[in-house]
N, CA and C atoms as a LAMMPS dump frame, in Angstrom:
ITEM: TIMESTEP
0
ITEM: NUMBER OF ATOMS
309
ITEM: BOX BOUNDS ff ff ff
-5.0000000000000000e+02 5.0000000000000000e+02
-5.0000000000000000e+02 5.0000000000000000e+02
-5.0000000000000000e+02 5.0000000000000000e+02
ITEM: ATOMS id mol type element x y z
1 1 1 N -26.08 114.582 377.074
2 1 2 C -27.189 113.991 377.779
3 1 3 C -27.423 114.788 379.053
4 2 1 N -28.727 115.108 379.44
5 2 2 C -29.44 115.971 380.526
6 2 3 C -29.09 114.641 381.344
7 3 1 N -28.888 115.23 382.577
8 3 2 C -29.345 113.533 383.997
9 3 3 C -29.401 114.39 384.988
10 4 1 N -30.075 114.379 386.281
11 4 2 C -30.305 114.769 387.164
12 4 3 C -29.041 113.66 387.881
13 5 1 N -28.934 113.35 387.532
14 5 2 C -28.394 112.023 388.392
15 5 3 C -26.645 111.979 388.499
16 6 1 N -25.935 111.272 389.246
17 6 2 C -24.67 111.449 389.37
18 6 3 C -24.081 110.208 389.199
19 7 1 N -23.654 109.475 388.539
20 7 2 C -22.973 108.381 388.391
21 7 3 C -21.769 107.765 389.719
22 8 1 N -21.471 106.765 390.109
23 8 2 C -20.42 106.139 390.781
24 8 3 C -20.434 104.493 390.668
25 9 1 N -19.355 104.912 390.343
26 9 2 C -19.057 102.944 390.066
27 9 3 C -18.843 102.48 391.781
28 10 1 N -18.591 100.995 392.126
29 10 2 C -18.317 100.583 393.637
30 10 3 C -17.094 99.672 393.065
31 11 1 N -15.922 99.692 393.949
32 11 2 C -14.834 98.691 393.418
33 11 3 C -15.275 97.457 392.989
34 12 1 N -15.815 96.847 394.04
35 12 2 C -16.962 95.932 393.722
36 12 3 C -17.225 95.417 391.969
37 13 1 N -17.771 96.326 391.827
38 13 2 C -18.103 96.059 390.302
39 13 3 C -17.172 96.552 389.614
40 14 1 N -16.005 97.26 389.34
41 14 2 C -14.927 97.579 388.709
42 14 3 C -14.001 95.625 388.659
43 15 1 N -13.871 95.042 389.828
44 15 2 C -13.85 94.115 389.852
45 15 3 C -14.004 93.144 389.063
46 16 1 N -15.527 92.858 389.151
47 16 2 C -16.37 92.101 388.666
48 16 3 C -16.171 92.2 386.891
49 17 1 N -16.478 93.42 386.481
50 17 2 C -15.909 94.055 385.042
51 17 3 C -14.738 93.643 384.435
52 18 1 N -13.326 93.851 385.591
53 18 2 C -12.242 93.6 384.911
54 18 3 C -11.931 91.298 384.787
55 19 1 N -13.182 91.104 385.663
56 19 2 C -12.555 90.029 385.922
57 19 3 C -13.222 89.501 384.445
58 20 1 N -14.419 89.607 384.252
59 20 2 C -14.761 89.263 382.977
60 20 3 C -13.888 89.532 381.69
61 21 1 N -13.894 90.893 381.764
62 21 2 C -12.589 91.161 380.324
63 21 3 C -11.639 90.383 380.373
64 22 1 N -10.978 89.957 381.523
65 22 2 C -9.898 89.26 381.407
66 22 3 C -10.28 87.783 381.232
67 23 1 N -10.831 87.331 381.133
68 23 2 C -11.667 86.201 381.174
69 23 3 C -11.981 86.112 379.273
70 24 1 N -12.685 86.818 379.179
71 24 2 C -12.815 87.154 377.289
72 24 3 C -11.511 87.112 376.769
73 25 1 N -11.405 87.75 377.311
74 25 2 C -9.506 87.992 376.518
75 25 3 C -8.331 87.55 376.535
76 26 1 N -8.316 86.695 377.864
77 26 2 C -7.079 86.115 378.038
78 26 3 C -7.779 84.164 377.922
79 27 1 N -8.49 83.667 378.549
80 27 2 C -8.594 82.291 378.927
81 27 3 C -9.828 82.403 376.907
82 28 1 N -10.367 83.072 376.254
83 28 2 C -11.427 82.737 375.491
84 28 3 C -10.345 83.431 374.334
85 29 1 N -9.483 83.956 374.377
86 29 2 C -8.739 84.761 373.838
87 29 3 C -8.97 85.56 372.151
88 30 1 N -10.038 86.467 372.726
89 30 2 C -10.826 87.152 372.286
90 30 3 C -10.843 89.014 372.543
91 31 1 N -10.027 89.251 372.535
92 31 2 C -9.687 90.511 373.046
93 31 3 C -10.954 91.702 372.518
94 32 1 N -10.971 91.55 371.227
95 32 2 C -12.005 92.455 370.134
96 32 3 C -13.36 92.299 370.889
97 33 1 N -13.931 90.727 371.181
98 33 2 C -15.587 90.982 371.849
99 33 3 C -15.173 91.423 373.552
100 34 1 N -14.239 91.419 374.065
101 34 2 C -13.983 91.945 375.677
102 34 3 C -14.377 93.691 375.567
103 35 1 N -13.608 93.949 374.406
104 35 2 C -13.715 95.557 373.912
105 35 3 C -15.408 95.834 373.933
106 36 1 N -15.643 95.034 372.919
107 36 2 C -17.279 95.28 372.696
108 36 3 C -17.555 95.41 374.265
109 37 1 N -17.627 94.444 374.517
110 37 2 C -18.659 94.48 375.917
111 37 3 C -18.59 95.657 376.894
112 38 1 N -17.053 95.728 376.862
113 38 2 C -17.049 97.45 377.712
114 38 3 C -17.754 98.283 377.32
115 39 1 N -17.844 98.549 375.503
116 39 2 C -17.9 99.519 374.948
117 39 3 C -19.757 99.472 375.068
118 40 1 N -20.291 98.182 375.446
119 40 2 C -21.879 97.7 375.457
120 40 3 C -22.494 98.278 376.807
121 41 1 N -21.299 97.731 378.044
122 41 2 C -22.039 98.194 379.254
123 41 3 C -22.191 99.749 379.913
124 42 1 N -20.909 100.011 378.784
125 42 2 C -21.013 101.743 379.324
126 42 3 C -22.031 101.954 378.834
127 43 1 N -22.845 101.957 377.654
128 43 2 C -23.102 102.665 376.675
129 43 3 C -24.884 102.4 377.777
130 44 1 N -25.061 100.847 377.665
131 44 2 C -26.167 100.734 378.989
132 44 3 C -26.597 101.139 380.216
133 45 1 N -24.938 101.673 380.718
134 45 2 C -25.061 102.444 381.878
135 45 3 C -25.776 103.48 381.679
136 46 1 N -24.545 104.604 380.931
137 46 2 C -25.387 105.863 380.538
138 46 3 C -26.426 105.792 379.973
139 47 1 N -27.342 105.096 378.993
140 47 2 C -29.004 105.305 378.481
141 47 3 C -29.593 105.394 379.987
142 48 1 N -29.554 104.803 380.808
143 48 2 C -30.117 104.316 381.927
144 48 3 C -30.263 105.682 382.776
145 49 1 N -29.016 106.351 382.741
146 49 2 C -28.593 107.368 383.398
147 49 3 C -29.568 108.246 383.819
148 50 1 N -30.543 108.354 382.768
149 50 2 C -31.549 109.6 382.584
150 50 3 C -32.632 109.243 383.112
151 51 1 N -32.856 108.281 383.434
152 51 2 C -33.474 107.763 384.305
153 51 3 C -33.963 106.352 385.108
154 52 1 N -33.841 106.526 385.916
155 52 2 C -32.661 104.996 386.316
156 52 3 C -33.563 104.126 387.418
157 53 1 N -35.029 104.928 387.791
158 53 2 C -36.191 104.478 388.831
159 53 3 C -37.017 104.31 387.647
160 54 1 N -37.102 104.206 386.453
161 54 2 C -38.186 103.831 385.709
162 54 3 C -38.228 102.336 385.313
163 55 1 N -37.631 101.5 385.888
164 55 2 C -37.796 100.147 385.778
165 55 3 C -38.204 99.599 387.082
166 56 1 N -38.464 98.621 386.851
167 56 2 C -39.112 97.237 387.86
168 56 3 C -37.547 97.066 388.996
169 57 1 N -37.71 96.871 390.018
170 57 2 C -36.49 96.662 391.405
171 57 3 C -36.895 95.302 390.794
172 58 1 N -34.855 94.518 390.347
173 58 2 C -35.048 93.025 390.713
174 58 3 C -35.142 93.029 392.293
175 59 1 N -36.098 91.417 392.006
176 59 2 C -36.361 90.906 393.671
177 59 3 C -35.39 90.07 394.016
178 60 1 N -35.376 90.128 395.097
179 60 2 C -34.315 89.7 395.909
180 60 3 C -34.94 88.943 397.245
181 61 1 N -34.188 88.007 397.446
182 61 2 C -34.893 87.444 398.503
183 61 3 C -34.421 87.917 399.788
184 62 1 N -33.364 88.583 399.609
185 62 2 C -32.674 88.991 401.096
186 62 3 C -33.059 90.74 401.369
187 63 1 N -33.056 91.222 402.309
188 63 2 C -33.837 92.814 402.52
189 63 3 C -32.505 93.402 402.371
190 64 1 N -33.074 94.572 401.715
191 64 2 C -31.869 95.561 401.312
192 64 3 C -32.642 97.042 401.944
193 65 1 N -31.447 98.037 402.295
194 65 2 C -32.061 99.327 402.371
195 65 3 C -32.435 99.847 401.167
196 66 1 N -31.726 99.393 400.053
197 66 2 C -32.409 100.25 398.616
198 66 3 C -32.841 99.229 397.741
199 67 1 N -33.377 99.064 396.791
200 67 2 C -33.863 98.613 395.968
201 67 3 C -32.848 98.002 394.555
202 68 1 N -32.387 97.358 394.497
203 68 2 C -31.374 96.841 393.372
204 68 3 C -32.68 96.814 392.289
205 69 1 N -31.815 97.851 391.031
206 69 2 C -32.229 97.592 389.485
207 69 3 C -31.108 97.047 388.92
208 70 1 N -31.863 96.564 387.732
209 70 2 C -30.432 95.783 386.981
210 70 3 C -30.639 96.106 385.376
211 71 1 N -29.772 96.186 384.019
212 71 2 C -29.601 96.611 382.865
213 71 3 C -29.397 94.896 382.505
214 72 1 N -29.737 94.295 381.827
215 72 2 C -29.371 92.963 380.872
216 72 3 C -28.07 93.972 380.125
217 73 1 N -26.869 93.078 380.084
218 73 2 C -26.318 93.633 378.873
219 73 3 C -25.504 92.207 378.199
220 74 1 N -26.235 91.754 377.266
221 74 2 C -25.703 90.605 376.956
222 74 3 C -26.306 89.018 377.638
223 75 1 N -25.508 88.646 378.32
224 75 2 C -25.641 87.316 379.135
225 75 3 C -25.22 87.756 380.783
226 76 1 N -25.028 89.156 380.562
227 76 2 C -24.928 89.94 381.839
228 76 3 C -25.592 90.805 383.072
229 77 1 N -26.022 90.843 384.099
230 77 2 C -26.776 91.587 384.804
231 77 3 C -25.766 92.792 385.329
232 78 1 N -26.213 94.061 385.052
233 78 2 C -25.798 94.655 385.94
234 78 3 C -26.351 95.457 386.756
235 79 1 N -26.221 95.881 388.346
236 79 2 C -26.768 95.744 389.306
237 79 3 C -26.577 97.17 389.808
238 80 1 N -27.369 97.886 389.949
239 80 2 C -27.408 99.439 390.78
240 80 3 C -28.618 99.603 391.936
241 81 1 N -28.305 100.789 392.232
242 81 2 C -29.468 101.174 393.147
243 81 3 C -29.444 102.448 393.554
244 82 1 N -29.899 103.375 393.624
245 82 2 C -30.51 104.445 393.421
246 82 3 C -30.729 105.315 395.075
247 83 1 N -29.985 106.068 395.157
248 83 2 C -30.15 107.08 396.538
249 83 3 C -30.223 108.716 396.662
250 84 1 N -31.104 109.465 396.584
251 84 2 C -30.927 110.969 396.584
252 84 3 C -31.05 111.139 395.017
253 85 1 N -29.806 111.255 394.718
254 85 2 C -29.173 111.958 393.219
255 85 3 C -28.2 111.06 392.708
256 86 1 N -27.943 110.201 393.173
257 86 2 C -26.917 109.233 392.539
258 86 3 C -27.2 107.855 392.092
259 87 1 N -27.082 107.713 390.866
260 87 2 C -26.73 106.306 390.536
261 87 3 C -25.851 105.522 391.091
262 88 1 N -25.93 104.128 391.632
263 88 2 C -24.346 103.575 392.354
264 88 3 C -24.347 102.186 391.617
265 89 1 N -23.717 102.113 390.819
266 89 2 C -23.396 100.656 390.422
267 89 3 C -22.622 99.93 390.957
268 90 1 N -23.258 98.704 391.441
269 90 2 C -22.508 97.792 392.593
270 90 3 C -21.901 96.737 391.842
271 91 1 N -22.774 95.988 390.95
272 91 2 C -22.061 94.19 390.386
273 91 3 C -22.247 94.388 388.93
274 92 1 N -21.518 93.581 388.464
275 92 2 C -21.736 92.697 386.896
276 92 3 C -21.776 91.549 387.012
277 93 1 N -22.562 90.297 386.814
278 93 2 C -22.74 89.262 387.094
279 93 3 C -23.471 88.482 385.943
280 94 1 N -22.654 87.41 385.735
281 94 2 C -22.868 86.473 384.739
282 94 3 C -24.436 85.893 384.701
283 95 1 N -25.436 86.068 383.891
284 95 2 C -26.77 85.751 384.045
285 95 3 C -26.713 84.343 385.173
286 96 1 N -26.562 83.276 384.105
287 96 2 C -27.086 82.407 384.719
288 96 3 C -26.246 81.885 386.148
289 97 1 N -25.652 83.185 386.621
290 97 2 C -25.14 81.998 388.027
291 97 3 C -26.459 82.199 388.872
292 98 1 N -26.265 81.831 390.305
293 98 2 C -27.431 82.203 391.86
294 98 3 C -27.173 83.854 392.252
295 99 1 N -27.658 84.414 391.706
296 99 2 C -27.216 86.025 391.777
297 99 3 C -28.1 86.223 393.543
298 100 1 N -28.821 85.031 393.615
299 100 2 C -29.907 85.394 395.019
300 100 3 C -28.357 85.528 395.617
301 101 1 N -27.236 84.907 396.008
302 101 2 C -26.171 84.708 396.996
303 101 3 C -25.363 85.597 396.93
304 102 1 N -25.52 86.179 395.334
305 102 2 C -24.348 87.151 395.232
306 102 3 C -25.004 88.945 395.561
307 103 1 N -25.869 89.285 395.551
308 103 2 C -26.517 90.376 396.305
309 103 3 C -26.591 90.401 397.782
């Protein structure tokens, strides 16, 4: 894949990621769909990769210096934003919680 772009995860969302897998896998004890989902959000990350300002900025009610986009992956939001040359992925966040509080 061509990308102008540079990928970086934020602990933040490494976090957020592991807390879910463990969550699938240990309390739903489901290890096989935890796999999937990794294997779902990477795969969403990178399509995205190539170009990553061609979607709509979710709104947000609170002011940000950059613009948060987000990928659906599943019942999941995940949350980037875009500076120079880099992609920065900040959250993974369960659709239906108040994501207004968690940005």
């Amino acid at each position: 894949m061509d990308s102008n772009y540079t990928l970086k995860f934020l602990p933040l969302f490494e976090n957020d990621l592991n807390a879910i897998v463990d969550y699938i896998s240990i309390n739903l004890q489901n290890p096989t769909a935890a796999n999937k989902l990794i294997d779902d959000v990477e795969k969403a990350i990178f399509d995205r990769l190539s170009d990553p300002e061609a979607f709509e900025p979710y709104p947000t009610a609170a002011k940000h210096p950059l613009p948060y986009y987000y990928i659906r992956v599943r019942n999941y939001l995940v949350f980037y934003v875009v500076y120079q040359n880099t992609m920065e992925v900040r959250r993974m966040i369960y659709g239906p919680r108040d994501i207004s509080k968690l940005l």
